[in-house]
VOBA-1610 file (N, C-alpha, C; in pm, whole numbers, padded with zeros to 5 digits, always signed):
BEGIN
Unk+03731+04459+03678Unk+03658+04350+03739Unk+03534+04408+03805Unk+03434+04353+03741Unk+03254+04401+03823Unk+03279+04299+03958Unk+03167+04397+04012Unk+03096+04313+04130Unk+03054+04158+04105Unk+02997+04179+04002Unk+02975+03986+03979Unk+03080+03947+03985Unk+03164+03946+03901Unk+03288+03857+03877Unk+03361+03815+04036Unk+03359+03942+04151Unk+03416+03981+04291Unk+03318+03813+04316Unk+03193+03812+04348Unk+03100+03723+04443Unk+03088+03594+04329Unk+03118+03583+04219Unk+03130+03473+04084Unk+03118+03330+04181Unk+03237+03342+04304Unk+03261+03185+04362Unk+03154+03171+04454Unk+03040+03218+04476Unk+02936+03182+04561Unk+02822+03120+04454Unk+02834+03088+04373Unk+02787+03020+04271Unk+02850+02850+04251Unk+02966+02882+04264Unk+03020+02752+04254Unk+02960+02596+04332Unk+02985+02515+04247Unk+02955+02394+04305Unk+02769+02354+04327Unk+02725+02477+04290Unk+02538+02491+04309Unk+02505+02369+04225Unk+02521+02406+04132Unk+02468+02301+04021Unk+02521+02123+04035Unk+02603+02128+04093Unk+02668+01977+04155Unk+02575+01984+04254Unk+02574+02007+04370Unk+02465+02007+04470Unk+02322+01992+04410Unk+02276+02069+04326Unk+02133+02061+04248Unk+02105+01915+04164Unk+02254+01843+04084Unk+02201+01750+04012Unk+02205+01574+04145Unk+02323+01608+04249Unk+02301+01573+04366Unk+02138+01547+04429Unk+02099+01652+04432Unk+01985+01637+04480Unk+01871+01599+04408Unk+01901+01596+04267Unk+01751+01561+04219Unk+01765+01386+04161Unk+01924+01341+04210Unk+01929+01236+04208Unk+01860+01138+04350Unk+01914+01210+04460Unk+01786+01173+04584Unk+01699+01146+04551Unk+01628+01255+04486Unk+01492+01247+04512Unk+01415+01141+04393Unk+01547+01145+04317Unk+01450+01042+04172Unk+01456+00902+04253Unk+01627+00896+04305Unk+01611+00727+04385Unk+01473+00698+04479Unk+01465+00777+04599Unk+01388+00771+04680Unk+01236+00803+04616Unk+01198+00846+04482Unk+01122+00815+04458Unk+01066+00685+04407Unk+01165+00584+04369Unk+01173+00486+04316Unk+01163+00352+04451Unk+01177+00429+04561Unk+01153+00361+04639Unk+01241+00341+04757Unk+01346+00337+04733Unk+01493+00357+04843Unk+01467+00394+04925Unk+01550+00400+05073Unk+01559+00450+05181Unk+01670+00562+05174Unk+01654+00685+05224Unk+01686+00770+05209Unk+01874+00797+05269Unk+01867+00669+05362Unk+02055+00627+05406Unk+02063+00555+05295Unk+02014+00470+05224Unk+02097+00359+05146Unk+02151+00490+05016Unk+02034+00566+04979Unk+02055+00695+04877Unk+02225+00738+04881Unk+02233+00816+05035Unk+02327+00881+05085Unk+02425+00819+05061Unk+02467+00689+05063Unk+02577+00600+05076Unk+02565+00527+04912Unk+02512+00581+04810Unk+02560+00547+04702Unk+02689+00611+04644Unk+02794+00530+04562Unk+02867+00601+04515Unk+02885+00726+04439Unk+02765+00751+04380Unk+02702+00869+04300Unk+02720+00976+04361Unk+02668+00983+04491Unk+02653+01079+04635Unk+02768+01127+04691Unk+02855+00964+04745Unk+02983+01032+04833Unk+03107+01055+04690Unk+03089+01030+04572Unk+03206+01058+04495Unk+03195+01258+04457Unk+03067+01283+04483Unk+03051+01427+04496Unk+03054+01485+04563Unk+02968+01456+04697Unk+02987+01529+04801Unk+03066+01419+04910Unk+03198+01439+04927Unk+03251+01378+05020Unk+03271+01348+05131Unk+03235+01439+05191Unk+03223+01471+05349Unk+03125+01437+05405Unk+03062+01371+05522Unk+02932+01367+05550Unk+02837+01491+05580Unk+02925+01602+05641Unk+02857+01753+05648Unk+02770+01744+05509Unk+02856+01741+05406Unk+02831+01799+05296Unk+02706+01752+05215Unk+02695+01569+05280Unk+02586+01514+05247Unk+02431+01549+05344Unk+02475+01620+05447Unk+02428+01628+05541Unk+02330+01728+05534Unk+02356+01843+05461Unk+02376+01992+05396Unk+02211+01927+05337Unk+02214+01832+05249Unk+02143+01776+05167Unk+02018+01809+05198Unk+02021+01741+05283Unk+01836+01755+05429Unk+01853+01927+05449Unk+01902+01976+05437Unk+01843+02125+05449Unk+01828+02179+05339Unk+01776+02098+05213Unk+01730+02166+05083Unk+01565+02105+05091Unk+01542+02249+05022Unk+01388+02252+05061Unk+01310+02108+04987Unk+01357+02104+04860Unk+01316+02015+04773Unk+01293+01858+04834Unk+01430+01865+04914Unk+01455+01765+04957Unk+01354+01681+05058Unk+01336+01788+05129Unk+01258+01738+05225Unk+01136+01779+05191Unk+01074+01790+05105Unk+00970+01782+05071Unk+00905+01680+05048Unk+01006+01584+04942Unk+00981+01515+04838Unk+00984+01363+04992Unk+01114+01406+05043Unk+01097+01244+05185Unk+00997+01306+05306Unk+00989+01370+05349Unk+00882+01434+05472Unk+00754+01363+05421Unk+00699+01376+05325Unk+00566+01333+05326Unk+00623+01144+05411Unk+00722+01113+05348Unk+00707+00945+05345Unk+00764+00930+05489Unk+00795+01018+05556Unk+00883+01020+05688Unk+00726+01012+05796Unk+00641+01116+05748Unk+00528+01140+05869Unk+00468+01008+05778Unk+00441+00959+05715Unk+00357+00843+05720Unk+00394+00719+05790Unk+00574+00718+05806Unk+00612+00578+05827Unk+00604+00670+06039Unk+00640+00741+06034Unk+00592+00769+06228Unk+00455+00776+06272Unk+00359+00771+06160Unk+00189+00787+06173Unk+00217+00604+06208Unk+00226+00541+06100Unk+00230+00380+06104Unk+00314+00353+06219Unk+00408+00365+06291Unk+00474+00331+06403Unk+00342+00354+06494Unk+00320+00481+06509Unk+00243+00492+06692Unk+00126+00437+06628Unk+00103+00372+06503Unk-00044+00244+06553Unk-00022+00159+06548Unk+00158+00083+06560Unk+00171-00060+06633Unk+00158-00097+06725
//
C-alpha cells in the first residue's frame, strides 16, 4: 500500500461537493436567492446537515459568483 492509497479518503466526497456547488451557482445565476438554493431538494438530499451546506459559502467559487450580487443589494439598501 503507497502513500496515496494511505490519504485516498481525503479525496472523497470532493466531487459531490463540486457538482453541489456548481449547481448553486447555475441556480443563483438564473436568478434565485441564495436560501431558497440551499433548501432545494437537490442540496439537502446531498449535503444533509446544515454545517455541511454551510461549508458551501466557504468555497471560493461560491462566493464569488453571489458576493458581487450581495454588495450590490447592501449598496441599494444604504440608498433607501
Amino acid at each position: 500500500m503507497g502513500l496515496k492509497d494511505l490519504f485516498s479518503f481525503l479525496g472523497q466526497g470532493s466531487s459531490k461537493d463540486d457538482r453541489v456547488a456548481q449547481y448553486v451557482i447555475r441556480e443563483h445565476d438564473r436568478g434565485r436567492s441564495l436560501n431558497e438554493i440551499l433548501e432545494d431538494k437537490y442540496v439537502v438530499n446531498r449535503l444533509q446537515s446544515p454545517e455541511q451546506r454551510a461549508r458551501l459559502l466557504d468555497r471560493p467559487e461560491i462566493m464569488q459568483a453571489i458576493g458581487g450580487d450581495m454588495t450590490e443589494a447592501s449598496e441599494a439598501s444604504l440608498k433607501d
